[in-house]
C-alpha positions in Angstrom: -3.7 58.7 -86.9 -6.3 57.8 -89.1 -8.2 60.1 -91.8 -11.2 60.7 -89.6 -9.2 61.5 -86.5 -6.6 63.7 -88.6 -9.4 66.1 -89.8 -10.9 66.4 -86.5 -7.4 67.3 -84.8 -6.9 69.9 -87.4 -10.5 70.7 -87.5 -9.4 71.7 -83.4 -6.0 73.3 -85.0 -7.7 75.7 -87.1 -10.1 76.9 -84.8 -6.9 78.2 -83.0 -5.1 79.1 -86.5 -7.0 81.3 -88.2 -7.8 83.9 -85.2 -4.1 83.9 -84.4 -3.1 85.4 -87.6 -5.7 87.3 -87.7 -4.1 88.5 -84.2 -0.7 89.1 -85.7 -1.8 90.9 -88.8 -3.5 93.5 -86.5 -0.9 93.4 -83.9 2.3 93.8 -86.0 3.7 96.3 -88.2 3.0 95.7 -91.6 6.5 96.9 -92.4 8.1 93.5 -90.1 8.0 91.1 -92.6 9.8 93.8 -94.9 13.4 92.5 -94.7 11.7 88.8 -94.8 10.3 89.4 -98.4 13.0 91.7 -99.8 15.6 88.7 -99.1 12.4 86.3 -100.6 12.2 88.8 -103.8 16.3 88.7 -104.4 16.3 84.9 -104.2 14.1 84.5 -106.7 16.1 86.7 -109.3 19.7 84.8 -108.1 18.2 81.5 -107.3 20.6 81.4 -104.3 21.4 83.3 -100.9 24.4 85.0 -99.9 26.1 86.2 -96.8 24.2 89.6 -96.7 20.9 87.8 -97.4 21.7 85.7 -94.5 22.9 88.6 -92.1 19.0 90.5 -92.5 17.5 86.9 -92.0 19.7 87.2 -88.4 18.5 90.1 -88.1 14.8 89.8 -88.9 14.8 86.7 -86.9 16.2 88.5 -84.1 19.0 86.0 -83.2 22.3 86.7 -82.2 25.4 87.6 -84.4 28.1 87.5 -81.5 28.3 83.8 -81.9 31.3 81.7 -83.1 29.7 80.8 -86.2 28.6 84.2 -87.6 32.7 84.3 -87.8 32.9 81.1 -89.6 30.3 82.0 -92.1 31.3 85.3 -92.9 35.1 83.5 -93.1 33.7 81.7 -96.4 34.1 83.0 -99.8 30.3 84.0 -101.1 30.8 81.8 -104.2 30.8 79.0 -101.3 27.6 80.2 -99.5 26.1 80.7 -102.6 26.6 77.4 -103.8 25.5 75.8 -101.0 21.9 77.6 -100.8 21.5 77.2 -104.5 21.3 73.5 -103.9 19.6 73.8 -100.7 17.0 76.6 -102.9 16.7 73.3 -106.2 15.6 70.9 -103.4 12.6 73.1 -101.8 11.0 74.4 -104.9 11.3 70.9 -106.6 7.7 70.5 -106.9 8.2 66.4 -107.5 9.0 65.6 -103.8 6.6 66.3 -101.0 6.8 69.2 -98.9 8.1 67.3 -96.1 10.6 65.5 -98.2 11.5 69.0 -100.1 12.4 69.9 -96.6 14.4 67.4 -95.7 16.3 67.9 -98.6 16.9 71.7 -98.4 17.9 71.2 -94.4 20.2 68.7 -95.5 22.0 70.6 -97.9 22.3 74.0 -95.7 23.5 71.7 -92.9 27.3 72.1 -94.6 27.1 76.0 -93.7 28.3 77.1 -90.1 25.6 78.1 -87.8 23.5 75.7 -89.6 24.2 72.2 -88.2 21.7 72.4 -85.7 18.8 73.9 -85.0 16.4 74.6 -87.4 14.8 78.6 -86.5 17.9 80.2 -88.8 17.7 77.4 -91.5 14.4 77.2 -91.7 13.4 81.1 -92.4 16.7 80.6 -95.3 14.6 77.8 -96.8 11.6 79.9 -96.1 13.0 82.7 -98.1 13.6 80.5 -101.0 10.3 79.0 -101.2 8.0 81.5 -99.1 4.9 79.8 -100.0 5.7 76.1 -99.5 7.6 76.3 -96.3 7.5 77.6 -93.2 9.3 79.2 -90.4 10.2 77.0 -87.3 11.1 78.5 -83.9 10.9 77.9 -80.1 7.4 79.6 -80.3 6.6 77.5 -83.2 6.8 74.5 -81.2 5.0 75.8 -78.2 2.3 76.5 -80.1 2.6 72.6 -81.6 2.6 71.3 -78.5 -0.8 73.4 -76.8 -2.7 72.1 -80.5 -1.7 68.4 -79.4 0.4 68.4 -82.2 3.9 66.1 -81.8 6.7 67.5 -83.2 10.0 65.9 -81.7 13.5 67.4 -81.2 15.3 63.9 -83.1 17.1 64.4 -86.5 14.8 65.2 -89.2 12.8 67.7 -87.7 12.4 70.4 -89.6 11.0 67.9 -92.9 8.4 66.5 -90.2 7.2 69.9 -89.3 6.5 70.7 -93.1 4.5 67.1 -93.3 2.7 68.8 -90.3 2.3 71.6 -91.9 1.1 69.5 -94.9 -1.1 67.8 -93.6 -3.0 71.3 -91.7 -2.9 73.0 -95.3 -5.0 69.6 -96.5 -7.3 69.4 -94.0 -8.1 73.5 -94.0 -11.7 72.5 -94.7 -12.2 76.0 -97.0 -11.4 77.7 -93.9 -7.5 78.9 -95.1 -7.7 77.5 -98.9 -5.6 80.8 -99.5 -2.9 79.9 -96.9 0.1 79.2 -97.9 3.3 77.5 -95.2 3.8 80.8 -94.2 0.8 81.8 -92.8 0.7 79.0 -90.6 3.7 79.3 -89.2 2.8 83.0 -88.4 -0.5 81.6 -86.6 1.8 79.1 -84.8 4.6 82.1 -83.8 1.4 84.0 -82.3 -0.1 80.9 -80.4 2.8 80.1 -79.0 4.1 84.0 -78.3 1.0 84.5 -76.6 1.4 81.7 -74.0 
């Protein structure tokens, strides 16, 4: 996609973005995204997650815990978990690679917890949590709404690093309609697109 056609598809993007948060804000509970930022705020001060700051991600994210792997996780030693997302944590605020690469990374590296091989809704609000305003949430909804903005997004290995260069490239082509936007908000614009249809 070329430069001229790349700000006039997220020129079209935006024109569905920035009502759809606006949409959620009013919608929602401000207290939602409570459990979201508490586990945000605690990361910061550790530098890492643990096993209860990944239990009220479940939770938050509304996901299931009567799944073989919640036993498998909660099998590990915290020291273990902790490890783990402290390296996954170093690659997503590492400022020298690109978002998308950052990604990459931080999937890669929270891939060797259980429940976190595939799919990316869990991992990515983890990675989310440790950098809340340079990534972004991915979900089902997530890539509806990718998919009704004509935006490709496919299901092949690597996904969740090629929806933060999508991401990317929306937050650089904003056009001074979302300079204060951070990953985040996107992704809440794309959970209400795609909620909503």
């Amino acid at each position: 996609m070329g430069k001229e056609e790349a700000t006039l598809s997220c020129r079209q993007v935006w024109d569905v973005l920035v009502p759809a948060r606006d949409e959620y804000m009013s919608a929602i509970s401000p207290h939602y995204d409570e459990v979201f930022w508490d586990v945000a705020q605690r990361v910061e001060r550790s530098g890492c997650l643990g096993k209860t700051d990944i239990a009220a991600l479940v939770v938050w994210k509304r996901l299931s815990a009567q799944t073989r792997w919640v036993t498998a996780l909660m099998s590990l030693p915290d020291s273990h978990v902790r490890d783990v997302t402290e390296r996954a944590l170093t690659s997503v605020q590492d400022l020298d690679l690109s978002r998308g690469k950052a990604a990459q990374e931080g999937r890669g590296a929270i891939a060797k917890l259980p429940g976190f091989v595939t799919g990316d809704a869990l991992a990515s609000a983890v990675l989310t949590a440790a950098a809340p305003r340079r990534m972004a949430v991915y979900d089902q909804r997530v890539q509806r709404a990718l998919d009704l903005c004509g935006l490709t997004l496919t299901k092949e290995s690597g996904r969740y690093g090629r929806y933060m260069e999508i991401i990317d490239t929306l937050l650089t082509h904003s056009e001074g309609r979302a300079d204060d936007w951070t990953a985040r908000d996107v992704d809440i614009a794309l959970y209400w697109v795609g909620k909503k249809s």
